[in-house]
C-alpha positions as CSV (number, residue, x, y, z in Angstrom):
1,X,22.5,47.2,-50.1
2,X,24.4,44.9,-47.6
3,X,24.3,48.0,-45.5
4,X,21.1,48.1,-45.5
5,X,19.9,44.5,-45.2
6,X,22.2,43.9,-42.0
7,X,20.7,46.0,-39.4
8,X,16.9,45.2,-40.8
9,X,18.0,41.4,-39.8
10,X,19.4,41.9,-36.7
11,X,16.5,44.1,-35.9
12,X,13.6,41.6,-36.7
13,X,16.1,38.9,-35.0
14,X,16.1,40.7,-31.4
15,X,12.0,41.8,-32.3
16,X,11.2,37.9,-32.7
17,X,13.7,36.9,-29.4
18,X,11.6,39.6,-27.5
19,X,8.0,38.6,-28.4
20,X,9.2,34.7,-28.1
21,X,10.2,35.2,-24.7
22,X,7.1,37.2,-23.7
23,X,4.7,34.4,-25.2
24,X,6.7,31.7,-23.7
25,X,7.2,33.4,-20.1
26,X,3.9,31.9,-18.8
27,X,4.2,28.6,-19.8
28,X,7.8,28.6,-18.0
29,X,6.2,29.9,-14.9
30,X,5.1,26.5,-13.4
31,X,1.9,25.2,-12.2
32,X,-1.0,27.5,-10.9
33,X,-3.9,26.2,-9.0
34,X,-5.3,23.0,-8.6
35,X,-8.3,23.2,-11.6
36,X,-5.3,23.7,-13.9
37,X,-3.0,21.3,-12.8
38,X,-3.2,17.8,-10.7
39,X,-2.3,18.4,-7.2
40,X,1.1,17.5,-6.2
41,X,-0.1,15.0,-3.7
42,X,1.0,11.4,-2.4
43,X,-1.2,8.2,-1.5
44,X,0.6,5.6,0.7
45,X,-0.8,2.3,1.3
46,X,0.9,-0.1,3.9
47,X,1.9,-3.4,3.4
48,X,-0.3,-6.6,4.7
49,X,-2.0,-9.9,4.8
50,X,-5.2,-11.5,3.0
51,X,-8.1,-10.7,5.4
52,X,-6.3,-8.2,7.6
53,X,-6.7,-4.3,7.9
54,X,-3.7,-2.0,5.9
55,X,-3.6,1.9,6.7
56,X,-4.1,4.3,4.0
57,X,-2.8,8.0,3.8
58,X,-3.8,10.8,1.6
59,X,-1.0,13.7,1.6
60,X,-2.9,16.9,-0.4
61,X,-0.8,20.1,-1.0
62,X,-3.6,21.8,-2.2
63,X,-6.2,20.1,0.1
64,X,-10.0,21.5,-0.9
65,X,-11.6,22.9,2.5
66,X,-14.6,21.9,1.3
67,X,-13.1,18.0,1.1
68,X,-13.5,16.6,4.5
69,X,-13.2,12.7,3.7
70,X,-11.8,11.1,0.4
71,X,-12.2,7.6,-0.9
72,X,-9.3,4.8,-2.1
73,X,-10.5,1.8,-4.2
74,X,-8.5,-1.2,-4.8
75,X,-9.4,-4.6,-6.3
76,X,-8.1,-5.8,-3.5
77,X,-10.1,-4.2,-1.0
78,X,-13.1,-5.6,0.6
79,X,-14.6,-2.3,0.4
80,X,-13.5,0.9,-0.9
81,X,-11.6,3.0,2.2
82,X,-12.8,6.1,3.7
83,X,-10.3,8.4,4.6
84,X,-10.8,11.4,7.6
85,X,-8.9,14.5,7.3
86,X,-7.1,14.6,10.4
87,X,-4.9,18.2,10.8
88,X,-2.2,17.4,8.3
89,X,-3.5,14.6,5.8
90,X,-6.2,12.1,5.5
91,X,-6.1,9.1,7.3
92,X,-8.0,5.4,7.4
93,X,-8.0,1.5,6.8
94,X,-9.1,-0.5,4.8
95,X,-9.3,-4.6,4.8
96,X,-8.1,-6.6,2.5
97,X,-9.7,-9.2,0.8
98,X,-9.3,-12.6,2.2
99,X,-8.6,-14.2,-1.5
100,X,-6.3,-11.4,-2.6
101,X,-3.4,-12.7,-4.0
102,X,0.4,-11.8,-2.4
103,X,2.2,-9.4,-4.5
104,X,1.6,-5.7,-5.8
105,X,-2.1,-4.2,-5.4
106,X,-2.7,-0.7,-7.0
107,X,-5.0,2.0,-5.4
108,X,-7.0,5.2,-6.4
109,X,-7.7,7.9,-5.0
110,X,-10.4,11.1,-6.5
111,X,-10.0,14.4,-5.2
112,X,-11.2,17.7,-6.0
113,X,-14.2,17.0,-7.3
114,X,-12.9,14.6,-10.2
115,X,-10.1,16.3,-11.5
116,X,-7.1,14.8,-9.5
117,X,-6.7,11.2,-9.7
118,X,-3.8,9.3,-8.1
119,X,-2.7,5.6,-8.0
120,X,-0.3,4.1,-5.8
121,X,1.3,0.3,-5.6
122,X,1.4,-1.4,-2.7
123,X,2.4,-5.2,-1.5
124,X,0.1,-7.6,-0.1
125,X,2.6,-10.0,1.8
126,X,1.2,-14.3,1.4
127,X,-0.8,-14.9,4.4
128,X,1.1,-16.6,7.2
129,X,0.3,-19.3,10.1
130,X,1.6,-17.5,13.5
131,X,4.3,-18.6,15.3
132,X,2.3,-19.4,18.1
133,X,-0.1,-21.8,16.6
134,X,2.9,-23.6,14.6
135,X,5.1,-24.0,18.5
136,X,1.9,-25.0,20.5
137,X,1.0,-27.5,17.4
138,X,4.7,-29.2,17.7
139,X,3.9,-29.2,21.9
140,X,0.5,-30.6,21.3
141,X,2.0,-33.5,18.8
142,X,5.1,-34.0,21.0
143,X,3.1,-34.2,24.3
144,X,0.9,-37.0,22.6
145,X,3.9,-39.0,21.3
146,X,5.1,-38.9,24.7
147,X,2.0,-39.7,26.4
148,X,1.4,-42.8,23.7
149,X,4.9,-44.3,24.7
150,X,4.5,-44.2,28.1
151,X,0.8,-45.9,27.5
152,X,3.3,-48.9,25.7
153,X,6.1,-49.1,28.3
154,X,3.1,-49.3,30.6
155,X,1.4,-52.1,29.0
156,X,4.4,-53.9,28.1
157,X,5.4,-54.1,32.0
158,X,2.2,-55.4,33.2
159,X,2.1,-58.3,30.3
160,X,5.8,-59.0,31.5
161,X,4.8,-59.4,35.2
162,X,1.9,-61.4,34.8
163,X,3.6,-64.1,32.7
164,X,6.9,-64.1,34.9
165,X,6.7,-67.2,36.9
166,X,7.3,-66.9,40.5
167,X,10.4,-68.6,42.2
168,X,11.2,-69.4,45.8
């Protein structure tokens, strides 16, 4: 009987092996196309300032033909961006709110008709006085200080003259 029993095993062992590995072949396969799985895709946004323009990018792998602008939102937009396919990716700017606070933003993108969505993080740097305006402020303050002494040393030597009696 133990004969018997062996081979049925082994048999029903390599018949289950071969039918799990025939179900299981197409889900090992990887992705397909696009309906069926997110694009692999990336969404840059650059780094900037309250109240200045940033540059978006949109890099599809499995860019839609039929998809010849795309949109990014952020809170932190003043508008939501509209990006131009332009040979190899999409491409636009968008301004940032003046009030948006320094630090990390997020953005959204949605392609193919709904299906894909992508966020990316970028920084919004705090907003910053030039270094222009700061030097010519310091040459504009020194300028007066210097002009206002020379008013004093003025006055001061015409008082002295006039009270200085004359001696012959």
């Amino acid at each position: 009987m133990f004969r018997a029993t062996c081979p049925a095993l082994v048999s029903c062992a390599a018949a289950a092996a071969l039918t799990f590995g025939v179900l299981a072949s197409p889900a090992l396969a990887g992705p397909t196309s696009p309906p069926q799985y997110a694009p692999s895709a990336t969404l840059n946004v650059s780094t900037g300032t309250p109240g200045h323009e940033v540059e978006a990018l949109w890099l599809d792998e499995w860019r839609d033909d039929n998809e010849k602008t795309v949109r990014v939102t952020s809170p932190a937009f003043d508008a939501p961006a509209t990006l131009t396919f332009n040979g190899r990716q999409y491409e636009g700017k968008a301004r940032l709110r003046p009030d948006a606070h320094p630090g990390q933003a997020q953005a959204r993108v949605v392609t193919h008709g709904g299906q894909a969505v992508k966020k990316a993080v970028f920084w919004i740097d705090p907003a910053k006085t030039s270094s222009d305006d700061s030097s010519s402020l310091v040459w504009v303050t020194g300028g007066a200080l210097v002009a206002a002494g020379a008013g004093v040393v003025g006055v001061l030597v015409v008082r002295r003259r006039h009270k200085r009696p004359v001696t012959r």
